[in-house]
Backbone as a ProteinNet text record, in pm:
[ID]
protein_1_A
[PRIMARY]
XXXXXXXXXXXXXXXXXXXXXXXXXXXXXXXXXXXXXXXXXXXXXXXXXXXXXXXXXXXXXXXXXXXXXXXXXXXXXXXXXXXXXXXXXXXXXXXXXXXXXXXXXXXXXXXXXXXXXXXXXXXXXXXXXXXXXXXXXXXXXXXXXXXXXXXXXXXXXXXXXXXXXXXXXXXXXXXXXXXXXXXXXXXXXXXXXXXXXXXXXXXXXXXXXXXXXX
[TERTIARY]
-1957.7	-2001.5	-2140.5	-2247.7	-2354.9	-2429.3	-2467.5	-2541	-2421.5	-2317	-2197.1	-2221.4	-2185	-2141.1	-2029	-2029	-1876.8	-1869.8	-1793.1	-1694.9	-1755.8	-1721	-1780.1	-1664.3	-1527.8	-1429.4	-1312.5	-1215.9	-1180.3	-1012.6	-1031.2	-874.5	-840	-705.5	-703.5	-696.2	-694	-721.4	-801.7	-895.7	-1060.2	-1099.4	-1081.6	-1093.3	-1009.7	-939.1	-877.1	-941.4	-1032.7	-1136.6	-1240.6	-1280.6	-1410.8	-1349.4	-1268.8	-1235.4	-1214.6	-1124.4	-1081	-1154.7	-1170.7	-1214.2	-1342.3	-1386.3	-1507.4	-1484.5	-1537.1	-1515.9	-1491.7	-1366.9	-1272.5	-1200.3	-1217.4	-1176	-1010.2	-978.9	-819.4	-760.2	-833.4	-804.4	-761.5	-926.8	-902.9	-737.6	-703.3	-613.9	-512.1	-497.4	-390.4	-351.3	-492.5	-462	-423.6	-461.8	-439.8	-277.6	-234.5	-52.9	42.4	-8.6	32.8	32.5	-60.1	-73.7	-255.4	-250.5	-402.1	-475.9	-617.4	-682.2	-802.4	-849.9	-1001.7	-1088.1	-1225.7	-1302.6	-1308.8	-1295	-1294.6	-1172.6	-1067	-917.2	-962.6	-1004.6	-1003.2	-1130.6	-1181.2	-1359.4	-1257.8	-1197.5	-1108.2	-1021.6	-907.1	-849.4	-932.1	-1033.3	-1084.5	-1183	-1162.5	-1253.4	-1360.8	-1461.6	-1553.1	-1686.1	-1570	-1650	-1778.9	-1869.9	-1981.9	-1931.2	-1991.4	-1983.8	-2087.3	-2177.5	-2229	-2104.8	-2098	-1990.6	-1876.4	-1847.9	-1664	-1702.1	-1835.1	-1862.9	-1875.2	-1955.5	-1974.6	-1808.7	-1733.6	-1591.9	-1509.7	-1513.5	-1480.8	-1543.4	-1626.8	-1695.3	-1662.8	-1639.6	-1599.8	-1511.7	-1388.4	-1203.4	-1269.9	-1305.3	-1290.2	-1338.9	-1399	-1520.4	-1386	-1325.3	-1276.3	-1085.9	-1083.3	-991.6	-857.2	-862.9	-782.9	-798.8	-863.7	-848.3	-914.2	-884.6	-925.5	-955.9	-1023.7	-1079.4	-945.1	-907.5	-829.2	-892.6	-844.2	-877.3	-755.4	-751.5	-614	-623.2	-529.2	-487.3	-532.3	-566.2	-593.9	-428.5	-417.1	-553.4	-629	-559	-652.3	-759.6	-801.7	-887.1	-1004.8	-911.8	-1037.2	-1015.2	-1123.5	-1137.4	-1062.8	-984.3	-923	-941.9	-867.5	-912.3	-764.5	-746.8	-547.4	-579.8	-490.4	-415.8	-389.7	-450.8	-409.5	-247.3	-165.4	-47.6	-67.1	-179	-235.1	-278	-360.7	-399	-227.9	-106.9	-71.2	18.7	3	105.8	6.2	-114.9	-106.2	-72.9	55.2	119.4	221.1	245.4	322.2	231.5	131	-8.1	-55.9	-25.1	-68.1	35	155.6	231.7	293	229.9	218.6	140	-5.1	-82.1	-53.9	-28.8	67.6	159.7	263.5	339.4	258.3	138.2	36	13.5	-72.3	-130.3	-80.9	-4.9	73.7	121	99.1	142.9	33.5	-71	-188	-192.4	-239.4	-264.1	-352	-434	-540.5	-544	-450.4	-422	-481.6	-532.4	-579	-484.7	-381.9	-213	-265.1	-370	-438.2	-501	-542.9	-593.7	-592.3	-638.6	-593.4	-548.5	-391.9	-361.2	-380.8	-387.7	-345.4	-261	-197.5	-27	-10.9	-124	-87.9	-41.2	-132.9	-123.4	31.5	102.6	226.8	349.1	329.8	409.8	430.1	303.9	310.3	391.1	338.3	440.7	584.6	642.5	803	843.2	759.9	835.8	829	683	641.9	790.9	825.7	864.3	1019.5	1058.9	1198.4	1266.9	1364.3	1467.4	1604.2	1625.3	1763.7	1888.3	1849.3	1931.8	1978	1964.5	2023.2	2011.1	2133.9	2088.7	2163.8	2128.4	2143.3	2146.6	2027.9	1988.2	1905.3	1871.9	1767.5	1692.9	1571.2	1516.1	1371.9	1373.7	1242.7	1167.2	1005.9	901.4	798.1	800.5	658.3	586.3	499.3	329.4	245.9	301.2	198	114.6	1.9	-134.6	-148.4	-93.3	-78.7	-6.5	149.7	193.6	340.6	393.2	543.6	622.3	724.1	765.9	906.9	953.9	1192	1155.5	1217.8	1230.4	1367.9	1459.2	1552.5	1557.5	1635.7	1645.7	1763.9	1757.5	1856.2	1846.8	1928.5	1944.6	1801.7	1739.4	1544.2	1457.8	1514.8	1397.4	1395.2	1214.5	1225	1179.7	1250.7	1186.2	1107.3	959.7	943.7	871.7	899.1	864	810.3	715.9	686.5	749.7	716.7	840.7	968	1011.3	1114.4	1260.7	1323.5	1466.1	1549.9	1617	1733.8	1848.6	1845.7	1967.9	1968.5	1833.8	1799.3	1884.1	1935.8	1990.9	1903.5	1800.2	1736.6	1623.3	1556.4	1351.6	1286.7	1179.2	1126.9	995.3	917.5	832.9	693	575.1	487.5	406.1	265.6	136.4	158.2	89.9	112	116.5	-11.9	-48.1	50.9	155.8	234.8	379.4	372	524	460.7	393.3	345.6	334.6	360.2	339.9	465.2	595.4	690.7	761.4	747.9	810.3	761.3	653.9	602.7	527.3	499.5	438.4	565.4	673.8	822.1	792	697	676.1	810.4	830.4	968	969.9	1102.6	1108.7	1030.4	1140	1175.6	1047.7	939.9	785	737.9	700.2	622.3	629.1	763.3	820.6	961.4	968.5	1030.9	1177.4	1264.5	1359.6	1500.4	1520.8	1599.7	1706.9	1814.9	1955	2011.4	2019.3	2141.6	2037.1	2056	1961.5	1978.4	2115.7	2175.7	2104.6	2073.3	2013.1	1853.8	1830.1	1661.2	1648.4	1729	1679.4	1678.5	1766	1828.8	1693.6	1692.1	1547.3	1419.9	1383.4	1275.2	1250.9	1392.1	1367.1	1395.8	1417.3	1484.5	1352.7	1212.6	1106.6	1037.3	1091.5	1059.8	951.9	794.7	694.3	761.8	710.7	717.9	687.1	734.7	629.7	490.1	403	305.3	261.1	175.7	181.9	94.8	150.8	90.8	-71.7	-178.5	-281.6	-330.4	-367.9	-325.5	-448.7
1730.6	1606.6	1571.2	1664.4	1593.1	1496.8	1404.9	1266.8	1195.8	1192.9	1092.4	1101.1	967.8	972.2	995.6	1045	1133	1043.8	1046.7	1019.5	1095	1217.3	1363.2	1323.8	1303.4	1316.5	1394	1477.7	1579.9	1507.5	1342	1349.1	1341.6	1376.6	1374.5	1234.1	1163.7	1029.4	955.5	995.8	964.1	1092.4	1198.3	1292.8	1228.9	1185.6	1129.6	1041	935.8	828.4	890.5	969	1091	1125.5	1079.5	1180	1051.7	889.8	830.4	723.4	688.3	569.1	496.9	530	456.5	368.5	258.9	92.1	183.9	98.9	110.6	275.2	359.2	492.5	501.5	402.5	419.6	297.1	249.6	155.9	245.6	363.9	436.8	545.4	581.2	621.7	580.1	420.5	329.8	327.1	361	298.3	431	561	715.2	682.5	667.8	675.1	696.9	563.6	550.3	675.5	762.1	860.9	870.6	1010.3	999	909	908.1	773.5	796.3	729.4	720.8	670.8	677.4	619.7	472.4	438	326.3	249.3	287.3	235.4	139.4	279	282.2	141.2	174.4	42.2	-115	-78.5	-262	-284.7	-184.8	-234.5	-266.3	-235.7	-231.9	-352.1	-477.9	-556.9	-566.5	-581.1	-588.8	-451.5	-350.4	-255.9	-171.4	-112.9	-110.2	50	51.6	207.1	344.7	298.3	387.5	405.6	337.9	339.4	415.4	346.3	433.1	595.2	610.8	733.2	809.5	765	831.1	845.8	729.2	779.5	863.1	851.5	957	1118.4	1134.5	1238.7	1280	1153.6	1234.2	1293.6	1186.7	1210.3	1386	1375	1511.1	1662.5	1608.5	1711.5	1757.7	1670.7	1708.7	1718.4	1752.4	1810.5	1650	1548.5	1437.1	1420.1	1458	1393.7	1522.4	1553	1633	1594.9	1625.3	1590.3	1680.9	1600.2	1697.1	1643.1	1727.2	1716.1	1690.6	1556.4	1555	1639.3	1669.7	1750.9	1654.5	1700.6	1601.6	1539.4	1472.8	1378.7	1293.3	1290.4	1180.5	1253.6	1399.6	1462.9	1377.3	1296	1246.5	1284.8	1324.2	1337.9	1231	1257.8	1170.5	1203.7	1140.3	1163.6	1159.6	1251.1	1271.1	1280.7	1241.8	1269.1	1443.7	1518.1	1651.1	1602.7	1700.1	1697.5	1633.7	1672.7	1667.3	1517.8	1470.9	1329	1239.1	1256.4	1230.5	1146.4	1249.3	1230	1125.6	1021.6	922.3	780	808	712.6	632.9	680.4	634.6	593.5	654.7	578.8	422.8	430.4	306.3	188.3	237	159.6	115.2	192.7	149.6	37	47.9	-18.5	-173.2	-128	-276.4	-338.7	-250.1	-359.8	-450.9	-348.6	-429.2	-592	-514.8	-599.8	-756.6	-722.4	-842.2	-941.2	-868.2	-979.2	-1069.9	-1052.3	-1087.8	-1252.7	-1342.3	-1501	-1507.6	-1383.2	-1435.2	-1339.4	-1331.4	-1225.3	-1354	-1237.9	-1366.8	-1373.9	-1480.3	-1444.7	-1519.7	-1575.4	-1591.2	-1528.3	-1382.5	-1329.9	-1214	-1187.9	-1093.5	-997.5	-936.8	-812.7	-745.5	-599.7	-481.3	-424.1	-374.5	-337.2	-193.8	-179.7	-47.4	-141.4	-246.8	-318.1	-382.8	-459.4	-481.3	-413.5	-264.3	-148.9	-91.9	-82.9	-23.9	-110.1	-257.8	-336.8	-340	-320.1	-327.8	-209.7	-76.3	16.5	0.8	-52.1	-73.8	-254.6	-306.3	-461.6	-464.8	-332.5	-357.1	-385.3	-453.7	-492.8	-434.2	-373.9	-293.7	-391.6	-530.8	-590.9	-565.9	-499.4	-443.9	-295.9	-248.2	-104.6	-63.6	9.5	64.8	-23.8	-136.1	-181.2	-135.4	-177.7	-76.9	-240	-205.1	-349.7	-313.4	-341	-331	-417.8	-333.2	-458.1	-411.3	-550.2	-523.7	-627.4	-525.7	-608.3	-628.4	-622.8	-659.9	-508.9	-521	-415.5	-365.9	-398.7	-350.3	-254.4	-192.1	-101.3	-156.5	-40.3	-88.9	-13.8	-61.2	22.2	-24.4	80.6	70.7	106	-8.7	5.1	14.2	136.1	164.4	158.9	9.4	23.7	75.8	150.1	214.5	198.5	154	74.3	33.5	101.1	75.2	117.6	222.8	287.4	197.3	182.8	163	313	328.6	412.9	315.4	435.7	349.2	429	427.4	519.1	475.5	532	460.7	451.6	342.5	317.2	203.6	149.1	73.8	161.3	186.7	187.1	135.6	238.4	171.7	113	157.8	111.7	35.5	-17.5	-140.7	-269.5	-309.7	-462	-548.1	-545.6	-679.6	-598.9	-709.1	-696.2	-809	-771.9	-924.8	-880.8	-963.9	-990.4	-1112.4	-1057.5	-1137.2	-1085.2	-1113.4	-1048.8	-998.8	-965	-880.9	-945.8	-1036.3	-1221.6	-1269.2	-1332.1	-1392.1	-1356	-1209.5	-1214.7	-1177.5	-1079	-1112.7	-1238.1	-1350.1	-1479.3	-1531.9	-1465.4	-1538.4	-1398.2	-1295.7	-1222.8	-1211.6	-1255.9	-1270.8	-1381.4	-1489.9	-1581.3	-1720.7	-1732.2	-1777.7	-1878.1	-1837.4	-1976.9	-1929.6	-1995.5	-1979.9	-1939.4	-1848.9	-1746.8	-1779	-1872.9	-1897.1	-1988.8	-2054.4	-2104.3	-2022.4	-1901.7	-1801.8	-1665.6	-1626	-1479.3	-1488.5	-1414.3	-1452.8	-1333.5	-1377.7	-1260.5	-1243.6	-1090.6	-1057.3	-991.2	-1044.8	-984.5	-1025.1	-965.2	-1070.4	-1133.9	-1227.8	-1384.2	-1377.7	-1362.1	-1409.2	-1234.8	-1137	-994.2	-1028	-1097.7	-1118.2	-1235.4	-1328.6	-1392.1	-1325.9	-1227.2	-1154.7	-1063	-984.1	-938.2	-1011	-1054.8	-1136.6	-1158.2	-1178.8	-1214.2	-1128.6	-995	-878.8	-833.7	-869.2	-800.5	-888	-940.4	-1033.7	-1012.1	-1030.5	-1009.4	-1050.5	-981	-959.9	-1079.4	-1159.4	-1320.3	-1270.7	-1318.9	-1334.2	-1319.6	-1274.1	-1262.9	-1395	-1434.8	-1576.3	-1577.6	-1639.9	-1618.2	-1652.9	-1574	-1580.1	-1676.3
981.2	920.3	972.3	933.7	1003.2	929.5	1067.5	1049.9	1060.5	1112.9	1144.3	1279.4	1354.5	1474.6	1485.7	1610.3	1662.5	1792	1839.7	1973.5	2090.2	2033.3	2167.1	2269.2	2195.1	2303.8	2273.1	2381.7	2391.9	2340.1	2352	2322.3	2155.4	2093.8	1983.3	1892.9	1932.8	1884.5	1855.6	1958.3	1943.5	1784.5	1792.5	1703.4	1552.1	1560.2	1436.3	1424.6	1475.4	1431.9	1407	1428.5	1395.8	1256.9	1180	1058.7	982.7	998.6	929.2	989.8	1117	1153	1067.3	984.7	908.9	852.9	827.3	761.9	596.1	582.5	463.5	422.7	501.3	505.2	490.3	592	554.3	454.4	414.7	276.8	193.3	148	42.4	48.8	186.6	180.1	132	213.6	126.7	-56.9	-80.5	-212.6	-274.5	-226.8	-284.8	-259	-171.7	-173.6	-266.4	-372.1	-471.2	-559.3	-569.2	-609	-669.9	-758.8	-774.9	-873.5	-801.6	-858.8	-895.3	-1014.1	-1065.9	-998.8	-998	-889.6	-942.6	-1103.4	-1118.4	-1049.2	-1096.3	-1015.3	-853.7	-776.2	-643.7	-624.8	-698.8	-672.8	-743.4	-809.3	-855.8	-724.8	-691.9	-599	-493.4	-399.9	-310.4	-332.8	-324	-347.3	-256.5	-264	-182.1	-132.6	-167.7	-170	-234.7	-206.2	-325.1	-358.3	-468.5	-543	-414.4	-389.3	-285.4	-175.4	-81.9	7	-24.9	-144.1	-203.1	-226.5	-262.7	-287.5	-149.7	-20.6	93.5	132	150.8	196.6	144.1	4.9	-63.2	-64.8	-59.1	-19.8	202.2	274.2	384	410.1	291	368.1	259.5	169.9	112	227.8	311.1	379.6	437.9	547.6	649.6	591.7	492.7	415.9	395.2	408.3	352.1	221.5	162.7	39.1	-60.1	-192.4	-295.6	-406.1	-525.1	-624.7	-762.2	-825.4	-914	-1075.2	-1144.2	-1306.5	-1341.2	-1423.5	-1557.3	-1674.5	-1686.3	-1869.6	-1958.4	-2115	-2179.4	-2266.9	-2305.9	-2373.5	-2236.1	-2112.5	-2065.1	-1985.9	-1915.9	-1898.2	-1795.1	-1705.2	-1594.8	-1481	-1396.5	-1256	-1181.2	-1087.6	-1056	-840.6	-745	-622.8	-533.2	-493	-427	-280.8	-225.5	-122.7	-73.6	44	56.6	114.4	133.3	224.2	316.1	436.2	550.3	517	398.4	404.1	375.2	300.1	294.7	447.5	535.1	664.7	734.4	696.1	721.6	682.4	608	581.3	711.9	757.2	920.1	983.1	994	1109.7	1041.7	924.2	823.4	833.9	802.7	844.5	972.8	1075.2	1264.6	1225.7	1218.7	1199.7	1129.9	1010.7	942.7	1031.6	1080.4	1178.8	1324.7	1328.6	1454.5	1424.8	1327.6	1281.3	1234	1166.9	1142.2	1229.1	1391.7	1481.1	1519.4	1438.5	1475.5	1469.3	1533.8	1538.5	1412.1	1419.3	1319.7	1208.4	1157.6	1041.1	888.1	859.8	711.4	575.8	607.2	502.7	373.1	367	227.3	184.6	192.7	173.3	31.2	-55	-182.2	-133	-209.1	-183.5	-272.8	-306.8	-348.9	-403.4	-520.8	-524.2	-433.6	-366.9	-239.1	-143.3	-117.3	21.2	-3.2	-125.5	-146.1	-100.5	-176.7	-217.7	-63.4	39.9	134.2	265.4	246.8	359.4	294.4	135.4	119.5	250.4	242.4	310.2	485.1	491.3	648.2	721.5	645.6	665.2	648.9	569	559.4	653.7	638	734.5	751.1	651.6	606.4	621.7	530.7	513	333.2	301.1	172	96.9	159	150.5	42.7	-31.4	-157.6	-277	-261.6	-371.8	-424.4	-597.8	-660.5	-715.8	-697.4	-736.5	-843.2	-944.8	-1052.2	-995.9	-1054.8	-995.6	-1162.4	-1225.8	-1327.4	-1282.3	-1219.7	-1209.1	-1302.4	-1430.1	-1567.8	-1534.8	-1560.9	-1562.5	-1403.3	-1338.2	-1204.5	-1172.4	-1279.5	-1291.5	-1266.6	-1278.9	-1275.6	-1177.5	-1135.5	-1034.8	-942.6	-906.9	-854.3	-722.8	-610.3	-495.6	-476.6	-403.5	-370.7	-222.9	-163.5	-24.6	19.9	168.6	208.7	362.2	358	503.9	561.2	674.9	697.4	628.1	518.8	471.4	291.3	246.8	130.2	38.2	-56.1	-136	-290.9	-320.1	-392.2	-491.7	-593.6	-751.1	-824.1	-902.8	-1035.8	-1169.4	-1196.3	-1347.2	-1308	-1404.6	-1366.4	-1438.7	-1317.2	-1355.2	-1412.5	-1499.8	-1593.4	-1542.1	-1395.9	-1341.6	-1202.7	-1264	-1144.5	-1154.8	-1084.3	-1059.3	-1103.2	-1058.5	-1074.5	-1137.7	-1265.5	-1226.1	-1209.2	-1098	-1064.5	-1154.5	-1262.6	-1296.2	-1264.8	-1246.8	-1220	-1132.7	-1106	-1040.8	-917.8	-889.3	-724.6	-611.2	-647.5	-529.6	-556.4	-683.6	-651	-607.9	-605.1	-589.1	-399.8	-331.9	-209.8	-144.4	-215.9	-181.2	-176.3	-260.2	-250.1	-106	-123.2	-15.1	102.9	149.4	256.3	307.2	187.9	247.3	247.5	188.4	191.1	72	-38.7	-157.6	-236.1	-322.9	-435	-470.1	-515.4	-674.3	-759.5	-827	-965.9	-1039.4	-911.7	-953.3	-1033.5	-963.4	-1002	-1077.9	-984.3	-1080.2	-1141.4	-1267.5	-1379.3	-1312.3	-1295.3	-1255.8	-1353.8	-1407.5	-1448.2	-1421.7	-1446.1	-1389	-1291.3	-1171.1	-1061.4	-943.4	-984.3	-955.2	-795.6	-722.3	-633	-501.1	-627.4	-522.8	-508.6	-612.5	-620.7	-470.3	-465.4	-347.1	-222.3	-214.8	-87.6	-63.8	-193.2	-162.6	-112	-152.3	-115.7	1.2	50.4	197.8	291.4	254.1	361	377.1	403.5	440.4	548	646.8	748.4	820.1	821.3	902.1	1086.5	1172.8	1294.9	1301.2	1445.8	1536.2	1543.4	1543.9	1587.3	1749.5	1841.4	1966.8	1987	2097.4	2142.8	2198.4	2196.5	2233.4	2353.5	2486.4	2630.7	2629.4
[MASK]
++++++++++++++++++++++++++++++++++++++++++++++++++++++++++++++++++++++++++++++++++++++++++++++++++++++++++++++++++++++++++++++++++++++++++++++++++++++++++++++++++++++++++++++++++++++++++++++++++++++++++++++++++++++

């Protein structure tokens, strides 16, 4: 990677910030999770980010083998930007991180989410207080998508299941707002089918305390 600063240190951790540590580097990862993405996609979710930038990070995770460039079949025939295997297995480091973080005093809980940043705390937050539920999520234009919890673990697919219990309908901010920030269902998202699993859900994703500030 020349013209990057490096670390110049021998442990492997410092070496894994030599590869991902760059301002918004593991965003873009976040949002690849979901699966592969257009550069337009990746520049909407990522607010704030400029098109130069998205392009240098994109071009590093590619150098040092996290990330690849693939072609779609037609009819839709666009370049799109994936996850290698190797980029994939930082999904656990992401969700360490999420559980850190979150204990934070000064975490910004008004802040816009993502349907990566959503999708990724159901699996990082579960509580495995409802295991072997199947729960629909339509995010309108945000995509659609079946979370199957099982005891701690969430699984999470695209598409809504036919044999989901519930679907919760409504934006990404607001249903993040009712599962993690504790606002109301039935205000904001429109829920179909068993009323009494949709509340249970909602609330089986309990953010950590906060650490006290010494």
């Amino acid at each position: 990677m020349p013209g990057k600063r490096v670390y110049d240190d021998g442990c492997a951790a410092a070496h894994a910030l030599d590869l991902v540590g760059e301002r918004w580097a593991l965003l873009v990862v976040r949002e690849l999770l979901l699966g592969p993405r257009r550069f337009t996609d990746l520049q909407e979710q990522l607010r704030g980010i400029s098109p130069t930038v998205l392009t240098q990070r994109l071009g590093d995770l590619e150098e040092v083998g996290v990330v690849r460039r693939e072609q779609l079949p037609p009819p839709v025939s666009a370049r799109v930007y994936a996850l290698t295997p190797w980029g994939r297995e930082l999904e656990p480091v992401l969700q360490a991180l999420g559980r850190w973080g979150a204990r934070s005093p000064g975490r910004p809980a008004q802040a816009p989410i993502s349907t990566a940043t959503l999708l990724t705390a159901l699996k990082t937050m579960n509580g495995g207080k409802l295991p072997g539920a199947t729960v629909a999520l339509d995010l309108g234009p945000e995509g659609q998508y079946t979370v199957l919890l099982r005891g701690q673990t969430a699984e999470v697919t695209s598409g809504l299941s036919l044999t989901a219990e519930v679907t919760l309908t409504g934006p990404v901010g607001a249903l993040g707002a009712v599962i993690f920030g504790g606002q109301p269902l039935d205000k904001i998202i429109k829920v179909a089918g068993d009323r009494d699993l949709a509340e249970h859900f909602v609330r089986a994703f309990p953010l950590p305390p906060s650490v006290e500030r010494s």
